[in-house]
C-alpha positions as CSV (number, residue, x, y, z in Angstrom):
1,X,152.9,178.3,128.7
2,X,153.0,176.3,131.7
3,X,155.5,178.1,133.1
4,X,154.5,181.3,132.4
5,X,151.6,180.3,134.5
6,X,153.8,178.9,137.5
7,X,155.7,182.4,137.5
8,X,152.5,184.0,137.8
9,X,151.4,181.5,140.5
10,X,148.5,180.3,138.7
11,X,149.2,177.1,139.5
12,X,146.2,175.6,138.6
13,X,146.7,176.7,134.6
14,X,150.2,175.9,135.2
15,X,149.1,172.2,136.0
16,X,146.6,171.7,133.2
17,X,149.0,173.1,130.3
18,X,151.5,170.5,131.6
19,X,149.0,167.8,131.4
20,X,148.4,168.9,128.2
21,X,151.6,169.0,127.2
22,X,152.1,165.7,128.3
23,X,149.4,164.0,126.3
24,X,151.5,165.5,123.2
25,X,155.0,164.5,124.6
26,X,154.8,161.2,126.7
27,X,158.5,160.9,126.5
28,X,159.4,164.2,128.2
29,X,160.9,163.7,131.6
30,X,161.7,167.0,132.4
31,X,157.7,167.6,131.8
32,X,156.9,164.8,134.5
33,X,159.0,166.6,137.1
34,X,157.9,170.3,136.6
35,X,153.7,167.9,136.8
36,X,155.1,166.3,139.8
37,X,156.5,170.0,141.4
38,X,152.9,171.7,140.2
39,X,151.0,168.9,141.7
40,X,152.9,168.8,145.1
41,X,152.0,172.6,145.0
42,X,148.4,171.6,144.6
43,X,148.1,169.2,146.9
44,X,147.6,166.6,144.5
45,X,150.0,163.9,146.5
46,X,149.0,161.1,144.1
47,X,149.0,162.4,140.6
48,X,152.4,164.0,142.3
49,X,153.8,160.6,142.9
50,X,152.6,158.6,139.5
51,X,154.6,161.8,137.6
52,X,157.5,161.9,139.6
53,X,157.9,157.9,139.3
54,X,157.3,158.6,135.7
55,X,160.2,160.8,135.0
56,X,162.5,158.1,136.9
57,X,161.2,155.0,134.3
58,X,161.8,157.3,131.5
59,X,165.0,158.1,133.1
60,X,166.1,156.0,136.2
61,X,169.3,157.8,136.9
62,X,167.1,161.4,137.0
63,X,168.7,162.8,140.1
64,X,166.4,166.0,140.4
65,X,163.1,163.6,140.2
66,X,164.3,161.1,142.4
67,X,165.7,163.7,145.2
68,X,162.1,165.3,145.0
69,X,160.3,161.9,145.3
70,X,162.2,160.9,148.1
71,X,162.1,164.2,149.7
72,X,157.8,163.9,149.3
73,X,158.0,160.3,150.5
74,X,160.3,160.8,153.6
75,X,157.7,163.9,154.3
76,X,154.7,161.2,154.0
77,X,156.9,159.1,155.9
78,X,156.7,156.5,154.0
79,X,159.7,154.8,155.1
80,X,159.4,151.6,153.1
81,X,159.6,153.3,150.0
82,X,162.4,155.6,150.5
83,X,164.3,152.7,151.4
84,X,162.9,151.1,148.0
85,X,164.2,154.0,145.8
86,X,167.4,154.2,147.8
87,X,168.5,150.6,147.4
88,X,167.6,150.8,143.8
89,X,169.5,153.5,143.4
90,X,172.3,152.0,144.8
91,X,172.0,148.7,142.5
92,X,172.3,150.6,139.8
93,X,175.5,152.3,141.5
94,X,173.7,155.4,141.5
95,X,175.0,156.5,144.6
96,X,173.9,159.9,145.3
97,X,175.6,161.5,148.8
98,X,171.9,163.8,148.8
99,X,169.9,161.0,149.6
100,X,171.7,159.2,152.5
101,X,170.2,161.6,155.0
102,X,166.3,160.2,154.0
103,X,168.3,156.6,154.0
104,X,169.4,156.9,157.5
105,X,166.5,157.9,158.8
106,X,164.1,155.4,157.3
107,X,165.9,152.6,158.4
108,X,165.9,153.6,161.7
109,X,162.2,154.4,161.7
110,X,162.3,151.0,160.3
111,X,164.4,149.7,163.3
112,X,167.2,148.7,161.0
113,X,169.8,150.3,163.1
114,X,172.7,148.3,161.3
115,X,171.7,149.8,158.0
116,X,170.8,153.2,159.3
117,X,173.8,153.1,161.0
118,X,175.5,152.6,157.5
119,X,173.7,155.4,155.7
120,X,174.3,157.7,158.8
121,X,178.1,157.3,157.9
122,X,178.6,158.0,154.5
123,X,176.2,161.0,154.8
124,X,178.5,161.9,157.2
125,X,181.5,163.5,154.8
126,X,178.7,165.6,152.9
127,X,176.6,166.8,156.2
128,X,178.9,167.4,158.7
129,X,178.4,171.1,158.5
130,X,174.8,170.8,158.8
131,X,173.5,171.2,161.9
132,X,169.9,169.5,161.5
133,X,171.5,166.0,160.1
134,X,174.4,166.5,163.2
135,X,171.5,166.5,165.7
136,X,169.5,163.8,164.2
137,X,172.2,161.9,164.0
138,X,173.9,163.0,167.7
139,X,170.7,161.0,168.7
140,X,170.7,158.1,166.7
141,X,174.1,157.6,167.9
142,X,173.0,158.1,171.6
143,X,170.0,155.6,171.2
144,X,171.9,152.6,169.9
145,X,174.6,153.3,172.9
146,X,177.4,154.8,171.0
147,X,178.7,157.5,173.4
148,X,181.9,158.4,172.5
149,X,180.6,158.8,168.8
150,X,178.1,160.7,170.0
151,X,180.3,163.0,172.3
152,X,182.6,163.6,168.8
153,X,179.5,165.0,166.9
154,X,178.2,166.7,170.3
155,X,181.8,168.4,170.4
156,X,181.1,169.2,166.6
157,X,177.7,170.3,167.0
158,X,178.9,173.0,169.9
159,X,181.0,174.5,167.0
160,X,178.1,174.7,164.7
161,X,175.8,176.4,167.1
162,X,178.4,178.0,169.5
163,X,174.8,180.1,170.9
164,X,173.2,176.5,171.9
165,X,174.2,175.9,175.5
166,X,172.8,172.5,175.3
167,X,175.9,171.3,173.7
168,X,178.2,172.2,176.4
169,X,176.0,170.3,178.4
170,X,175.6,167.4,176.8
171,X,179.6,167.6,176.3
172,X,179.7,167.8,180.0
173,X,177.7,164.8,180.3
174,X,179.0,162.2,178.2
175,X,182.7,162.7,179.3
């Protein structure tokens, strides 16, 4: 019922016969994800969060839940937390490439540039063709004072966006 609602983007039904669905099946993870999507989509931040944490104690390897809370969280910017999650994760060897992109950053919004410099690297092999995490981390790399790293993904970034001149500038520069 609930997602014949969501196809029909009644939302709002879609949200209550999930609640309701959940007061018959506590147990149902996949439920607590599809509340914590249809609340996002409302607006509903909090109830959002308590279902999407949900989801992860009934199942704390979840990957779908935890990429969406950690995407929400990074989007609130609440740094601490995705840090949190991450490092949990990663206790649990539950090392998931998609999440060392949030990792990176939160760390160094958290001005642990040691450990951001970490998660920056092993997202590395999975993002190298995306041209959003290159330039975020381009600049990471030229803050802490790593030029010649930062030329390489510079040089790698002007083959991604052969159109952005900016590139061959900053290629120019840094040699």
């Amino acid at each position: 019922m609930a997602q014949a609602y969501s196809m029909l983007e009644d939302n709002e039904e879609a949200y209550k016969a999930i609640i309701e669905g959940l007061s018959r099946d506590e147990h149902d993870k996949e439920l607590y994800l599809f509340a914590g999507k249809m609340a996002l989509k409302l607006g509903k931040t909090m109830e959002a969060e308590q279902h999407l944490r949900q989801a992860l104690v009934l199942d704390p390897e979840y990957m779908e839940a935890t990429l969406v809370l950690v995407s929400y969280l990074h989007a609130e910017e609440k740094d601490e937390e995705v840090i949190e999650l991450v490092e949990l994760m990663s206790q649990n060897q539950d090392d998931w490439s998609a999440l060392y992109p949030f990792a990176a950053e939160a760390y160094a919004k958290e001005e642990n540039f040691e450990r951001a410099y970490e998660f920056y690297l092993l997202a590395y092999t999975d993002y190298k063709e995306d041209a959003i995490f290159m330039e975020k981390y381009f600049y990471f790399l030229l803050e802490e004072g790593k030029r010649d790293e930062a030329l390489e993904i510079g040089k790698q970034l002007a083959l991604l966006q052969p159109n952005d001149e900016r590139w061959q500038e900053v290629i120019e520069s840094l040699s």
